[in-house]
Chimera marker file (.cmm) of the C-alpha trace (Angstrom):
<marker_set name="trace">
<marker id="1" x="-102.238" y="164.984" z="2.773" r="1" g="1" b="0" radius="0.5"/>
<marker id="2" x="-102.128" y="167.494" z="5.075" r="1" g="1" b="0" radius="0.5"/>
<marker id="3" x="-98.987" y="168.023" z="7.822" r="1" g="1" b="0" radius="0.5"/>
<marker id="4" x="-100.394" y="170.236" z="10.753" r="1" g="1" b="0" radius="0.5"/>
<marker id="5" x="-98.185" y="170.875" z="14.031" r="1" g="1" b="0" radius="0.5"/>
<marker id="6" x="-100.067" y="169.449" z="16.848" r="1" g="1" b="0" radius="0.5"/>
<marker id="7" x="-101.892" y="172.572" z="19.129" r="1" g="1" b="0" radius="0.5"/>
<marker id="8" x="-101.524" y="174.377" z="15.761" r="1" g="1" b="0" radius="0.5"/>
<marker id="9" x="-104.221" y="177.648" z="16.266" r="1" g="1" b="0" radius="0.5"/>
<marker id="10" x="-105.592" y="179.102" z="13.153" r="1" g="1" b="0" radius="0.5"/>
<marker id="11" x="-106.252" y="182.628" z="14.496" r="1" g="1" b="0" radius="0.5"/>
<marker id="12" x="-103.654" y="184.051" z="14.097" r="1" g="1" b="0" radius="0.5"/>
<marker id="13" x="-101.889" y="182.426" z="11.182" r="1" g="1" b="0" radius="0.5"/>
<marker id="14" x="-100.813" y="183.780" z="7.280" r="1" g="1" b="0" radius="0.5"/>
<marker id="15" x="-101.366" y="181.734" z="4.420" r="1" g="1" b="0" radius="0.5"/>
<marker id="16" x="-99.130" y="181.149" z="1.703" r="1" g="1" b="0" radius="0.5"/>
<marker id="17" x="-97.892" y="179.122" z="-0.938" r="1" g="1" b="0" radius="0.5"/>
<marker id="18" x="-94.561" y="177.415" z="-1.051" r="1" g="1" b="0" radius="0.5"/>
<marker id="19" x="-92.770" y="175.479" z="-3.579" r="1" g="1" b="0" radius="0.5"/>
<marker id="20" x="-90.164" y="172.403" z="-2.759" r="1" g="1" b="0" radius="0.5"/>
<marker id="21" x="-87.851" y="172.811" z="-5.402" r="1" g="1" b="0" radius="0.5"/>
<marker id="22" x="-84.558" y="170.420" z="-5.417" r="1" g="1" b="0" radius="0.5"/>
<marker id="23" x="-81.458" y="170.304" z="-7.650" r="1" g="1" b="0" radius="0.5"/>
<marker id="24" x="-79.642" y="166.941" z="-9.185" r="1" g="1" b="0" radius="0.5"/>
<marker id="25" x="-77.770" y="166.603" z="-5.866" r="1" g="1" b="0" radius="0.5"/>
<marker id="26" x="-81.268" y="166.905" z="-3.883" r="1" g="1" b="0" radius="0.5"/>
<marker id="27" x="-80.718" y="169.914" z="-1.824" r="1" g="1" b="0" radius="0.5"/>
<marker id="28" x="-83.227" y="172.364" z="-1.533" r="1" g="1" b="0" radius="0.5"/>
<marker id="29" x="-83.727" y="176.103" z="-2.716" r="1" g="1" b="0" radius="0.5"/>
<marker id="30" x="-84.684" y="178.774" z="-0.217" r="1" g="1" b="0" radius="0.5"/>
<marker id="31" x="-84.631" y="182.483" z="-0.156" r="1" g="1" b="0" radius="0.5"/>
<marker id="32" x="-83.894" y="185.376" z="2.141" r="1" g="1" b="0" radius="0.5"/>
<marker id="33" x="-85.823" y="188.043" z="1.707" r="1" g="1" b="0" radius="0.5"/>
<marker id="34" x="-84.562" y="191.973" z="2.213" r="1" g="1" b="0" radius="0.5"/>
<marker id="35" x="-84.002" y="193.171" z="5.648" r="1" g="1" b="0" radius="0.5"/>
<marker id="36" x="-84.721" y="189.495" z="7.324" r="1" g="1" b="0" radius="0.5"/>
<marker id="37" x="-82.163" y="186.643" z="8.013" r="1" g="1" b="0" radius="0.5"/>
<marker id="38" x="-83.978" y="183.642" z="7.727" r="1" g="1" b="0" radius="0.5"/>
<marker id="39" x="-83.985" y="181.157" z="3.937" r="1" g="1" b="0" radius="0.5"/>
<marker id="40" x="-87.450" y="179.813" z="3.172" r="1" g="1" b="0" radius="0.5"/>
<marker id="41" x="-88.849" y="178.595" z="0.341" r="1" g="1" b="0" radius="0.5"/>
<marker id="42" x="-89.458" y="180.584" z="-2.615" r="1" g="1" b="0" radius="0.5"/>
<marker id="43" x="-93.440" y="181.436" z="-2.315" r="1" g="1" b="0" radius="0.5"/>
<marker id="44" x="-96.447" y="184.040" z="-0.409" r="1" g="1" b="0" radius="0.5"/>
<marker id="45" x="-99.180" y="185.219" z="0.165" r="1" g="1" b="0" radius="0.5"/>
<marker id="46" x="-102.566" y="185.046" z="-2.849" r="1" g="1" b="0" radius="0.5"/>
<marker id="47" x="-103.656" y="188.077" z="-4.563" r="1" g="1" b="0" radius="0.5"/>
<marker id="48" x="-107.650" y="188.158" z="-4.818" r="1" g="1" b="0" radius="0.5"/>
<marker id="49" x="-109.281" y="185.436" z="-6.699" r="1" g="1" b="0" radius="0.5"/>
<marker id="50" x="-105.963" y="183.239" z="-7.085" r="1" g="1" b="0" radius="0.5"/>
<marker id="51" x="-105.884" y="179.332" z="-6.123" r="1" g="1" b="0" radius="0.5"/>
<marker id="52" x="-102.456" y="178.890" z="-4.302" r="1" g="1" b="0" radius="0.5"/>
<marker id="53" x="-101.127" y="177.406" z="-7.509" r="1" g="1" b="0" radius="0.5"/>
<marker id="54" x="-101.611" y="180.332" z="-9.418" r="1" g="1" b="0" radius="0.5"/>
<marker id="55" x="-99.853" y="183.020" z="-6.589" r="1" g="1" b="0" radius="0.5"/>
<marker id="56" x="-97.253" y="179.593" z="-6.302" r="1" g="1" b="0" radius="0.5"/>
<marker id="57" x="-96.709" y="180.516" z="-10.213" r="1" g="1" b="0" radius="0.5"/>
<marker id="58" x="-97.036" y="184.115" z="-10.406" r="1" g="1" b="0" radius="0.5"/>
<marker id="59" x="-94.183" y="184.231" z="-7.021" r="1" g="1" b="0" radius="0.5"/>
<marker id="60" x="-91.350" y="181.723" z="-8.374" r="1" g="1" b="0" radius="0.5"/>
<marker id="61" x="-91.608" y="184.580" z="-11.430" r="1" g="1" b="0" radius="0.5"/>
<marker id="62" x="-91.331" y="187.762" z="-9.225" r="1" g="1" b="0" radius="0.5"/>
<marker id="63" x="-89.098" y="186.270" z="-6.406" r="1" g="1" b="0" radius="0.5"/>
<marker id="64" x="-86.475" y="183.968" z="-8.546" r="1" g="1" b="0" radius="0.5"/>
<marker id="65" x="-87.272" y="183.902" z="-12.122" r="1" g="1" b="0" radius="0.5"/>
<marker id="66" x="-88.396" y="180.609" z="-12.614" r="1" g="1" b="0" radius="0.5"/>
<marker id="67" x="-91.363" y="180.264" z="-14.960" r="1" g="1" b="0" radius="0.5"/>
<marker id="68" x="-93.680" y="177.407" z="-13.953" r="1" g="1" b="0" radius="0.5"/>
<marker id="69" x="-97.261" y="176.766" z="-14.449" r="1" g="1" b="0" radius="0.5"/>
<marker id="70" x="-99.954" y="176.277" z="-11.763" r="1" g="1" b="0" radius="0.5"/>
<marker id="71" x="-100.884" y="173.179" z="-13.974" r="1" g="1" b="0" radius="0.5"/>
<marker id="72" x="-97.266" y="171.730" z="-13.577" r="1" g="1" b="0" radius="0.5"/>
<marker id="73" x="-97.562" y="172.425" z="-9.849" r="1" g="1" b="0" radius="0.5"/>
<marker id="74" x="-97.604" y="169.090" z="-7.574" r="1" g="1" b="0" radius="0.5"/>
<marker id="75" x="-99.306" y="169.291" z="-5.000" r="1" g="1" b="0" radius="0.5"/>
<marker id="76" x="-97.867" y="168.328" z="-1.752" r="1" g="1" b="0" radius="0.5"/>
<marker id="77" x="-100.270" y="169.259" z="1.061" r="1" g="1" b="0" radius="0.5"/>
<marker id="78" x="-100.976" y="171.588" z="3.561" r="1" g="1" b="0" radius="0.5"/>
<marker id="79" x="-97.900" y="172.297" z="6.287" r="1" g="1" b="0" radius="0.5"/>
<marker id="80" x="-98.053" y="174.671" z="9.522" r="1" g="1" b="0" radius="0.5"/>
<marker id="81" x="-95.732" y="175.575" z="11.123" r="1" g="1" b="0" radius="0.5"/>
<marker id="82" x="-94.296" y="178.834" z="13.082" r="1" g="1" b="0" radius="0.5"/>
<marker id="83" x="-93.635" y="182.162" z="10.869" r="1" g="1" b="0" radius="0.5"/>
<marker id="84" x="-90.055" y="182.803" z="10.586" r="1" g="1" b="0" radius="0.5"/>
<marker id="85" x="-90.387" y="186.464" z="10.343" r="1" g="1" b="0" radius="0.5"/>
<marker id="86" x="-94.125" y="187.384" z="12.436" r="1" g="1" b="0" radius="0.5"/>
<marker id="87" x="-93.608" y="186.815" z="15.864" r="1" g="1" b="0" radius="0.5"/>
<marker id="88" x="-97.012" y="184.792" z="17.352" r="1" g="1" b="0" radius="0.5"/>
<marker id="89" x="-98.226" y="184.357" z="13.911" r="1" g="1" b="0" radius="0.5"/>
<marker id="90" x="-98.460" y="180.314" z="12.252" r="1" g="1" b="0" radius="0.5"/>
<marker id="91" x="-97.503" y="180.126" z="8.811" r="1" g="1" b="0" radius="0.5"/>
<marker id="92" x="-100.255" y="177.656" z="6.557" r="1" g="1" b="0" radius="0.5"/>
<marker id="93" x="-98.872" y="177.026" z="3.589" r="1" g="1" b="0" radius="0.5"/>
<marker id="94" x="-99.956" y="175.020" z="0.495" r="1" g="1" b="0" radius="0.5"/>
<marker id="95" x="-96.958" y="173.408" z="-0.730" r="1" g="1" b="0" radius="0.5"/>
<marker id="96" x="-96.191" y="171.920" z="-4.446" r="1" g="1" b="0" radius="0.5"/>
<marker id="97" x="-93.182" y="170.212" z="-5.685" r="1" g="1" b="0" radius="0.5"/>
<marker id="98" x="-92.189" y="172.521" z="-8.529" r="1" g="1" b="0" radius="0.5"/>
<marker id="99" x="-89.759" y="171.057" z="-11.439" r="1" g="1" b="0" radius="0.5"/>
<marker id="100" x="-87.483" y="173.632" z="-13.274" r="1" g="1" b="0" radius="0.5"/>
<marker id="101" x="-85.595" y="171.436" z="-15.931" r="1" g="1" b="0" radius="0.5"/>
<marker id="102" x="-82.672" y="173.776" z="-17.277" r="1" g="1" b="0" radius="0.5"/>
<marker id="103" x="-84.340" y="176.777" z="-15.532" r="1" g="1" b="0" radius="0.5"/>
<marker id="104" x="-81.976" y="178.295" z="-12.990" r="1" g="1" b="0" radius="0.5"/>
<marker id="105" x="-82.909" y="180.715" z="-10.162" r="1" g="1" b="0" radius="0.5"/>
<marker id="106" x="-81.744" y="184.156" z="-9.904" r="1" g="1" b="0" radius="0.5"/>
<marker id="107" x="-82.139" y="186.611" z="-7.370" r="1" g="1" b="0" radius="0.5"/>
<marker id="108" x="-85.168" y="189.055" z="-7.618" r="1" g="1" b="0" radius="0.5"/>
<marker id="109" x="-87.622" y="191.537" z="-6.307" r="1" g="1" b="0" radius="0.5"/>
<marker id="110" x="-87.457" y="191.240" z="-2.782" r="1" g="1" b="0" radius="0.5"/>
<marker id="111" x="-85.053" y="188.445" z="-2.588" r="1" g="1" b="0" radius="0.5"/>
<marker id="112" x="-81.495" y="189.293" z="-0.946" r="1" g="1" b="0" radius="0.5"/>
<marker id="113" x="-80.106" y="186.198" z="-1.249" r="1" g="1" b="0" radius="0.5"/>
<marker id="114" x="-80.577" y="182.467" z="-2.173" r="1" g="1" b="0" radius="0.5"/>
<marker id="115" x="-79.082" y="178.892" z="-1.733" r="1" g="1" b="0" radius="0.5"/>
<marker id="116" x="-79.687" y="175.530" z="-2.610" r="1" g="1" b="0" radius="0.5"/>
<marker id="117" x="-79.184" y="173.933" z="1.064" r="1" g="1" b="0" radius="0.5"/>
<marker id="118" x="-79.025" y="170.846" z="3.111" r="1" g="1" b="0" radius="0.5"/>
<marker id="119" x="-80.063" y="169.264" z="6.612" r="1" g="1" b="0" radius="0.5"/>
<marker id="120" x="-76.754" y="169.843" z="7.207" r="1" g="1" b="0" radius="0.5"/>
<marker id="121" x="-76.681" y="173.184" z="6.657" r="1" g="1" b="0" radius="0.5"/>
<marker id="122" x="-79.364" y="174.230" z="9.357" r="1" g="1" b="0" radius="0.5"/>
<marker id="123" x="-76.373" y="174.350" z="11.547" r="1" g="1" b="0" radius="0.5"/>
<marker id="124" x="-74.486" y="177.323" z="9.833" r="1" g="1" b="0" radius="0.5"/>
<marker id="125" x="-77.617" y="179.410" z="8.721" r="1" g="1" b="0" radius="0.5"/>
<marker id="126" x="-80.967" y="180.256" z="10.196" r="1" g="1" b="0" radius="0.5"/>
<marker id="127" x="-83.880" y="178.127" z="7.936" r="1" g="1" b="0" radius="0.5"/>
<marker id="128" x="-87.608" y="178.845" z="8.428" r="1" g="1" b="0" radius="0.5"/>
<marker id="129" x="-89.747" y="176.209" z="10.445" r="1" g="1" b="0" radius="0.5"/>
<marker id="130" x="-91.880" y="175.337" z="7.493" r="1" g="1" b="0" radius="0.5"/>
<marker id="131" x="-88.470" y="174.274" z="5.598" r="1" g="1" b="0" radius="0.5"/>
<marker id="132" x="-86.494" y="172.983" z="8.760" r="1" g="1" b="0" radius="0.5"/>
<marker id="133" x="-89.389" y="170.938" z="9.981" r="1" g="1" b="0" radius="0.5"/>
<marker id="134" x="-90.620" y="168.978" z="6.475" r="1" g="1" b="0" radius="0.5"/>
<marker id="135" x="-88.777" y="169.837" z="3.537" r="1" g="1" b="0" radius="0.5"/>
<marker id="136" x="-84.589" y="169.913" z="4.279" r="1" g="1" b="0" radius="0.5"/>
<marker id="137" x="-83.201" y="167.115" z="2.603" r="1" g="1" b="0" radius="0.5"/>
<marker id="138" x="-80.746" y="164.567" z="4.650" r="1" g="1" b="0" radius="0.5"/>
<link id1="1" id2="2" r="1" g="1" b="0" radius="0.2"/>
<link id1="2" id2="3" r="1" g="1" b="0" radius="0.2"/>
<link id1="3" id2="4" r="1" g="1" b="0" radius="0.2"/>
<link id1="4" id2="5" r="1" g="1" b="0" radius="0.2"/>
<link id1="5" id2="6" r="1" g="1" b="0" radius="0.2"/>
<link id1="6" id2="7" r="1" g="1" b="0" radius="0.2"/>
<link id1="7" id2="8" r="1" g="1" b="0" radius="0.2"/>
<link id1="8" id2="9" r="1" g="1" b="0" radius="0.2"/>
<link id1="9" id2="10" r="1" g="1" b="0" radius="0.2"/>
<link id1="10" id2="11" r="1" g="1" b="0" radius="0.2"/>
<link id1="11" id2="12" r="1" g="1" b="0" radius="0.2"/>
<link id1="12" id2="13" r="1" g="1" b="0" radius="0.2"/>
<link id1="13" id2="14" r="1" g="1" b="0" radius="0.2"/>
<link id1="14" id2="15" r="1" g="1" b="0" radius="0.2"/>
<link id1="15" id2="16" r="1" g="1" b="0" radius="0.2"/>
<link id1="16" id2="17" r="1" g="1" b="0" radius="0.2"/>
<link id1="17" id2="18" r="1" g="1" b="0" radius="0.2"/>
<link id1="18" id2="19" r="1" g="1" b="0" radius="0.2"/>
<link id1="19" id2="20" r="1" g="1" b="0" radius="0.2"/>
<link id1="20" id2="21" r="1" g="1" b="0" radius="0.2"/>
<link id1="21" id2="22" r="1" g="1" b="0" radius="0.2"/>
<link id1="22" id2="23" r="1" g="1" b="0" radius="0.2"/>
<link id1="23" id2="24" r="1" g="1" b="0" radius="0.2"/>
<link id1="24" id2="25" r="1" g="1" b="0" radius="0.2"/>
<link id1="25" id2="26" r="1" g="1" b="0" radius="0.2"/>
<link id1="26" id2="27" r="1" g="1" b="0" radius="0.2"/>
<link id1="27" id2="28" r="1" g="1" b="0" radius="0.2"/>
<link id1="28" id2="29" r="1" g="1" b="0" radius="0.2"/>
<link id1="29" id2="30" r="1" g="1" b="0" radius="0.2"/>
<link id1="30" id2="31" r="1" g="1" b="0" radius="0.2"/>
<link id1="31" id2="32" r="1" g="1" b="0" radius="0.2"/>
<link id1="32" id2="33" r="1" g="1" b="0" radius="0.2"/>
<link id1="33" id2="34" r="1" g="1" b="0" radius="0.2"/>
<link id1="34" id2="35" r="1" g="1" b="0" radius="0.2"/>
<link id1="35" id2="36" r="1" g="1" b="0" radius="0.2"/>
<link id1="36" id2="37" r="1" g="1" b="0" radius="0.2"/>
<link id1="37" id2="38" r="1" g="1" b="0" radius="0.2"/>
<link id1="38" id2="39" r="1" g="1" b="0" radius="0.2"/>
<link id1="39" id2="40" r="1" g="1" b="0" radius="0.2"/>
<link id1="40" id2="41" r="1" g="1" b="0" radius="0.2"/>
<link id1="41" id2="42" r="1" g="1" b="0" radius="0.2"/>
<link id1="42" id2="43" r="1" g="1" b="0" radius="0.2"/>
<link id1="43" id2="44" r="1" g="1" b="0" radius="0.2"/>
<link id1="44" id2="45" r="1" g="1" b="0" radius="0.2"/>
<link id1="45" id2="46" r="1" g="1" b="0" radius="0.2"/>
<link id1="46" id2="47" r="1" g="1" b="0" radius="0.2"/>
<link id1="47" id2="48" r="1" g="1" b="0" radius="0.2"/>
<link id1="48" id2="49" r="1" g="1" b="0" radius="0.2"/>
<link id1="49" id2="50" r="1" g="1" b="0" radius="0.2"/>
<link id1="50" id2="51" r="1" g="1" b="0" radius="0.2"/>
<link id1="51" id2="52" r="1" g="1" b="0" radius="0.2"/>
<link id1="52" id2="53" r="1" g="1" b="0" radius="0.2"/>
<link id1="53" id2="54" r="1" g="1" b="0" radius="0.2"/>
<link id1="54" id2="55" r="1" g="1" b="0" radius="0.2"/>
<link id1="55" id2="56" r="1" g="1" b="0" radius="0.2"/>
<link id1="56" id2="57" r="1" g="1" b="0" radius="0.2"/>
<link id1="57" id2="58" r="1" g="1" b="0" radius="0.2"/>
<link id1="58" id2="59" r="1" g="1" b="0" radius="0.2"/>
<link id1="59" id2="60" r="1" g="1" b="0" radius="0.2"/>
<link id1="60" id2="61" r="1" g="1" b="0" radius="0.2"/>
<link id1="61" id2="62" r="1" g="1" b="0" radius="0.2"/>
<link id1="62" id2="63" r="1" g="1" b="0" radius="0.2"/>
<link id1="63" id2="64" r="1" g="1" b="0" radius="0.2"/>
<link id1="64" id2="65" r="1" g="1" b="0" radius="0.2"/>
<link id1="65" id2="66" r="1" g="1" b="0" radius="0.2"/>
<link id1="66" id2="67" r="1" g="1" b="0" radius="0.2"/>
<link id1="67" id2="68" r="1" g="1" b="0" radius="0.2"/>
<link id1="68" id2="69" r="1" g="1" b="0" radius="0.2"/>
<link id1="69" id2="70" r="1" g="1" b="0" radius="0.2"/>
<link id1="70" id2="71" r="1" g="1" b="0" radius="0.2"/>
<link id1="71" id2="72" r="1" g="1" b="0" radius="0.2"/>
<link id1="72" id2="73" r="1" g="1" b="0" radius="0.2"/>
<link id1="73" id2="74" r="1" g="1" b="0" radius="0.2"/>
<link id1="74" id2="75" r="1" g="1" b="0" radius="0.2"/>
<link id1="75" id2="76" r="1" g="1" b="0" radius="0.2"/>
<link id1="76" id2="77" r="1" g="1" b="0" radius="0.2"/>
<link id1="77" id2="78" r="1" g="1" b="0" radius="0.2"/>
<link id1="78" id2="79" r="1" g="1" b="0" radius="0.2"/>
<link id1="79" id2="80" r="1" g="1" b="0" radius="0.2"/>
<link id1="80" id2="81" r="1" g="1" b="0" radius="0.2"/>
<link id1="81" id2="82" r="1" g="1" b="0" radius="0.2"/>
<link id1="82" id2="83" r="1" g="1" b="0" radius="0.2"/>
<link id1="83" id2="84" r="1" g="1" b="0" radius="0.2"/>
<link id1="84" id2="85" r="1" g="1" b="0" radius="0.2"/>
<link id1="85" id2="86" r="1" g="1" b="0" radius="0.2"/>
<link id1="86" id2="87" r="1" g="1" b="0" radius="0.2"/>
<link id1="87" id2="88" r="1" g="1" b="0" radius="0.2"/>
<link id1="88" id2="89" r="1" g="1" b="0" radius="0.2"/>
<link id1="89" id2="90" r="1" g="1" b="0" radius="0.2"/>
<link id1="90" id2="91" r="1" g="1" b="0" radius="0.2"/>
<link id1="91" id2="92" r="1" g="1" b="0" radius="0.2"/>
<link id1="92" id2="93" r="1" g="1" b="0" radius="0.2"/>
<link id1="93" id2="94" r="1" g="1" b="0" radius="0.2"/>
<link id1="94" id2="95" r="1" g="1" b="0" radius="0.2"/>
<link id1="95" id2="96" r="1" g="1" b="0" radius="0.2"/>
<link id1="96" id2="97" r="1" g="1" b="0" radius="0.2"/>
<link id1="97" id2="98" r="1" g="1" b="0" radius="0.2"/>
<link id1="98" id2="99" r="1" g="1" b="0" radius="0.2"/>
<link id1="99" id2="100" r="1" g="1" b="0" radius="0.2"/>
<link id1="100" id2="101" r="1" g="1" b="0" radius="0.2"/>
<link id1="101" id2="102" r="1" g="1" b="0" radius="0.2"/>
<link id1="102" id2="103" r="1" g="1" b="0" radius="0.2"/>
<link id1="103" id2="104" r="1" g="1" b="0" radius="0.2"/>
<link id1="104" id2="105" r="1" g="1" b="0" radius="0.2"/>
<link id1="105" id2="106" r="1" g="1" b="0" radius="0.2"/>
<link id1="106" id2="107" r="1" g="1" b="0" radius="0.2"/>
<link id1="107" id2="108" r="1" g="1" b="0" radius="0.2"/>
<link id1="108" id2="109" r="1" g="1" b="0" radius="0.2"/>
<link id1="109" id2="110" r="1" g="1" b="0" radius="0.2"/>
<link id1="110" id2="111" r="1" g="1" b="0" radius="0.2"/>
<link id1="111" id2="112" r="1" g="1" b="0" radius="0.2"/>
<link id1="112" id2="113" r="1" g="1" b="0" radius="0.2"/>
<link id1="113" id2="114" r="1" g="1" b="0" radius="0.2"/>
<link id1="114" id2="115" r="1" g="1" b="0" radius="0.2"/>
<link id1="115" id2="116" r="1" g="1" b="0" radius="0.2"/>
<link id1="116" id2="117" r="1" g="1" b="0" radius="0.2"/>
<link id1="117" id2="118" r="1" g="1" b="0" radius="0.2"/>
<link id1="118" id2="119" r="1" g="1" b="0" radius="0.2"/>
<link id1="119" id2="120" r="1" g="1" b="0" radius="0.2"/>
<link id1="120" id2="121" r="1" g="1" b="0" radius="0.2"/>
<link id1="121" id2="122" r="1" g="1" b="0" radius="0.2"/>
<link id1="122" id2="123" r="1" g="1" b="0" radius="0.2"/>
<link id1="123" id2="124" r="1" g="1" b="0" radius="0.2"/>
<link id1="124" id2="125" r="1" g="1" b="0" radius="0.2"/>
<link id1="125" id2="126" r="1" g="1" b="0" radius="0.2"/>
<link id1="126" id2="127" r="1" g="1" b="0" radius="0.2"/>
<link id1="127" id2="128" r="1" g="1" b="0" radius="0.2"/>
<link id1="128" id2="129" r="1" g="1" b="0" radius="0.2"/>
<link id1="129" id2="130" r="1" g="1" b="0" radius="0.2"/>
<link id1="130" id2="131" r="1" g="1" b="0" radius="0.2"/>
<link id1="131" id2="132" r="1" g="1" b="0" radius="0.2"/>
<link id1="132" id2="133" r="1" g="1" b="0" radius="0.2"/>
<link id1="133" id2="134" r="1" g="1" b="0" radius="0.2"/>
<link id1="134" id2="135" r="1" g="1" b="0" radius="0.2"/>
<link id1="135" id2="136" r="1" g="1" b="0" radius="0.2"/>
<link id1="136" id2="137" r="1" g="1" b="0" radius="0.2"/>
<link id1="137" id2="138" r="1" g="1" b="0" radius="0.2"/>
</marker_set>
């Protein structure tokens, strides 16, 4: 499947990895990273020679703690959509569903902050487009 914004331009985009992970109630985990104010989801951008499950993997490690392997990755698609933090830039980003059993998330390495979140709570805090636009739960 792949989800691409209509007039979406390539040129100047950053691609990334992302990971839709949900709790029991089905809301959604996303991180704020230092010294920006919007939540995302947990993810970036590939170090040389990685697939985008393996810098999915290697980031849910660094960023929240979570250990999960790029073979129990689900693959979702490709999503565009604006960058929440680069001005001009598009953010393409291949997503995977990402299951965590009696993991739990903590803050780490960049990450200021995260929250398990809502449609409901795009009102009360600012949520990237990639998240906003597919991934918030009703």
């Amino acid at each position: 499947m792949q989800e691409t914004r209509p007039g979406a331009s390539l040129a100047r985009s950053i691609r990334v990895s992302a990971a839709v992970i949900t709790d029991a109630r089905g809301r959604l985990l996303v991180v704020r990273k230092g010294g920006t104010t919007a939540f995302m989801q947990p993810g970036g951008k590939p170090e040389p020679g990685e697939t985008s499950a393996q810098t999915l993997s290697r980031e849910l490690e660094e960023e929240v703690g979570l250990r999960v392997a790029p073979e129990d990755l689900r693959p979702l698609g490709e999503f565009t959509a604006a960058a929440a933090n680069e001005p001009g830039f598009e953010v393409v980003a291949d997503v995977f569903a990402a299951e965590i059993a009696t993991q739990h998330p903590m803050v780490a390495a960049e990450i200021a902050e995260l929250r398990w979140v809502t449609r409901a709570d795009a009102d009360s805090i600012e949520i990237a487009p990639l998240a906003r636009e597919y991934f918030l739960p009703a």
